[in-house]
Each structure stands twice: as C-alpha cells, then as structure tokens.
N, C-alpha and C positions, 0 to 999 in steps of 0.2 A: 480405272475400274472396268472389270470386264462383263458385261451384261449383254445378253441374247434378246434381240428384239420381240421375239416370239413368244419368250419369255415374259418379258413386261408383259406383253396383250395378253398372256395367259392370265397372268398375276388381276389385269382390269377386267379379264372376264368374271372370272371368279367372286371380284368386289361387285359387280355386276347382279350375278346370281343373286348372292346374297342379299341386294337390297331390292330384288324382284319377289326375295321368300318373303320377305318384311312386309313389303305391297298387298303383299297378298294375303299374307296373314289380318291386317289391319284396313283391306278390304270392308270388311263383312260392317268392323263398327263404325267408316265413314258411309257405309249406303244406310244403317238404321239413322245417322242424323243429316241426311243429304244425299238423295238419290245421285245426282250428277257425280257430287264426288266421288262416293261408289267406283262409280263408274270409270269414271280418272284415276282413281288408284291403281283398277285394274287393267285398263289403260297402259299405262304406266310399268306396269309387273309382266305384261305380254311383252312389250319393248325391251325394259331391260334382261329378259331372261333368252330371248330372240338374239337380240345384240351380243349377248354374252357367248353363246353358241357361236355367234360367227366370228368373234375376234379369238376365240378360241383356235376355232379351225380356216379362219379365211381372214385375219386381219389386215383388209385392203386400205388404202388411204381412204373410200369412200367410207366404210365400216367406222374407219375410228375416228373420224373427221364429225360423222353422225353422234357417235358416243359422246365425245367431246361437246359439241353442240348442246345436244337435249340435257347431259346432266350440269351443264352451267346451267342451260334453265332452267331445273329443278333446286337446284344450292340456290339461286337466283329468290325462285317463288319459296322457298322455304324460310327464309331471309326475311322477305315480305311479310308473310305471314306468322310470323313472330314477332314482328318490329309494329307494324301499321293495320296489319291484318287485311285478309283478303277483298277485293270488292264484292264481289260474289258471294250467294248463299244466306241462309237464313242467318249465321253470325256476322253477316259482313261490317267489315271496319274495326273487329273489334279482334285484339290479337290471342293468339294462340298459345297455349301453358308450351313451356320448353321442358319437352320428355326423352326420357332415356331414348325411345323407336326411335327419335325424330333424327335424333344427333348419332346413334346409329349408323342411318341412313345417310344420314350426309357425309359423314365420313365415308364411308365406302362408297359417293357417287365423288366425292372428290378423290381418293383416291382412282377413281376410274377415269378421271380427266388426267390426272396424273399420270398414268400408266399408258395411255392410248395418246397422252400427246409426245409423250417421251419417245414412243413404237414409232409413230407419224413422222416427227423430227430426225430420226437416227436409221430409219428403216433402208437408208441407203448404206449407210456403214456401218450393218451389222456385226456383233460380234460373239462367239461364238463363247459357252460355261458348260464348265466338262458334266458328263454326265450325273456326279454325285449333286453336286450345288446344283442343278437345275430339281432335283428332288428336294432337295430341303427347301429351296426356295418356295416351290409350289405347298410343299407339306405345311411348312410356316405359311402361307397366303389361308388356302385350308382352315388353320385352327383358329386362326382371326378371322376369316368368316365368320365359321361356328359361333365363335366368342359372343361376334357384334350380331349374329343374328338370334342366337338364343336368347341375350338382355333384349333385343330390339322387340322379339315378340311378347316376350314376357311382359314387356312395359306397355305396349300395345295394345295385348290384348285384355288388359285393365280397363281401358275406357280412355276414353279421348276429351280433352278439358279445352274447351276455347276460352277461359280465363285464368292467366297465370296467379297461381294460389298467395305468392309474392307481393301483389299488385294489390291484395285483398285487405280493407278496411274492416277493422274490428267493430263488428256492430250496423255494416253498414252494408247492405244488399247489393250481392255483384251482378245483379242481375234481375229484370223485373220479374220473375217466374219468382224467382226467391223470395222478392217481395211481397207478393200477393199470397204467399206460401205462409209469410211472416207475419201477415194479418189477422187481429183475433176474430174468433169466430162471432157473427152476429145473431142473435136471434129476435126478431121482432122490433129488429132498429135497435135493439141493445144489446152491448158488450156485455160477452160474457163475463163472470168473475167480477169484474163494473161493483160497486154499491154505490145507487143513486136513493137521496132522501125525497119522500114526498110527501107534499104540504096537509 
C-alpha cells in the first residue's frame, strides 16, 4: 500500500482542527459550570488547532511526537472521566454522561495519534500517491471532519450532564440539588397538601 507521509500528517491535522472546533464550541458551557474548566477546554482548542497548522505544513518528529503525546492524554482523562470521574471541580468523583461531543472528539484525537504516529514511524521511507488520490484522500478527511464536528457541536452545545441518564434510579434523586428540589414545600412547620386532625 502506497501512502505519502505528508499525507497522513495532513489527514491528523485536519482531525486535529476539527476537534479544536468542538473545544471551542463547548467552551462557553464548561466555564458557566466550572471556570477552570473553561479554561482547559480552551486551553486545549489553541493547542490542538496550533498543532494542526504545523503538522500540516511543518510535520517535524518534534510536532508529531507532541501530538501523539497530548492527545493520549486527553483519550486518557476522557476515559477517566467517564469511568471514575474527575478529582477535580465541583462534580468530582462523580462520572460523566457519555455524549455524542465526547466520543466525537475522541475519535478524531485518536485518529490524530494514528496518523502522526504512522508520519513519525515511516517518515524515513516515505512514499509518494499520485496526485488524484492524494485529493480524495484529503476531500474524504474533509467530510469526516465536518461530519464529527457538526454532531459534536450539536450535542455539545445542548448541555453538558455529569450524571449518565443510564445510571438513573426511578424515583430516586441523582443528585442532592434534585433532592431538596423534590421536597414539599413547608409552610409553618407544615406540609403542604398534608391533612392533619386536631384534637
């Protein structure tokens, strides 16, 4: 099989991009429940969008060695925080609903591990894809992007659930805000709706 290492990096910049638009999109509603996070996602969206620029046009072993790197540890903490939940933050400990963005984005940071370690390993015996297939290649990279990041935002920018809906006992408060939500109201030491006899 004949593949252009430039091409690959191309291909991991691109998944790159795309889950730097996600970042970014989904920004806004991790700073309304967690400033830091905020912060981290965006964070997060400068880097990946940065990186993708330069494995684009400069895919050095220092470039994809970084790529490779950071987004295992983002597959890594996303892992985390779906399984056990993060230590960190006003939800901590407690895990994270699995959403269309999430898995999105993971896909195209793993695909970016993919593509930058394939470039890193083969970059001495590159090989060259005549000029049409390197078009389709990219054009097909392109519309999976789009794909995963049009569903990624969409589902994103819905709201963000740190309790999978799955997990949820009928009747039964997933959360102490809910509960005190679920209390009836009292007036004067008594329940309302209540009918108490007196002597």
């Amino acid at each position: 099989m004949r593949i252009d290492n430039r091409l690959s990096a191309r291909c991991a910049a691109v998944a790159s991009i795309g889950a730097a638009v996600i970042h970014i999109g989904v920004a806004p509603v991790h700073w309304r429940d967690w400033a830091p996070s905020g912060v981290f996602f965006a964070a997060i969206a400068v880097f990946q969008l940065v990186w993708g620029f330069l494995a684009w046009s400069r895919p050095t072993a220092m470039v994809l060695s970084a790529g490779v790197a950071a987004n295992a540890a983002l597959v890594g903490l996303w892992i985390v925080s779906r399984t056990v939940g993060l230590p960190l933050g006003p939800n901590a400990g407690q895990p994270e609903a699995v959403e269309a963005a999430g898995i999105c984005v993971l896909l195209l940071q793993c695909y970016v591990i993919m593509g930058a370690t394939w470039t890193w390993l083969k970059s001495s015996r590159a090989q060259q894809v005549s000029g049409k297939g390197r078009v389709l290649v990219l054009l097909g990279a392109n519309a999976v992007m789009a794909v995963a990041v049009t569903v990624g935002l969409a589902s994103g920018l819905q709201g963000h659930r740190h309790h999978p809906e799955s997990l949820a006992i009928p009747g039964v408060p997933a959360t102490q805000e809910d509960a005190e939500q679920a209390q009836p109201v009292t007036t004067m030491g008594l329940h309302t709706g209540a009918h108490h006899d007196h002597p």
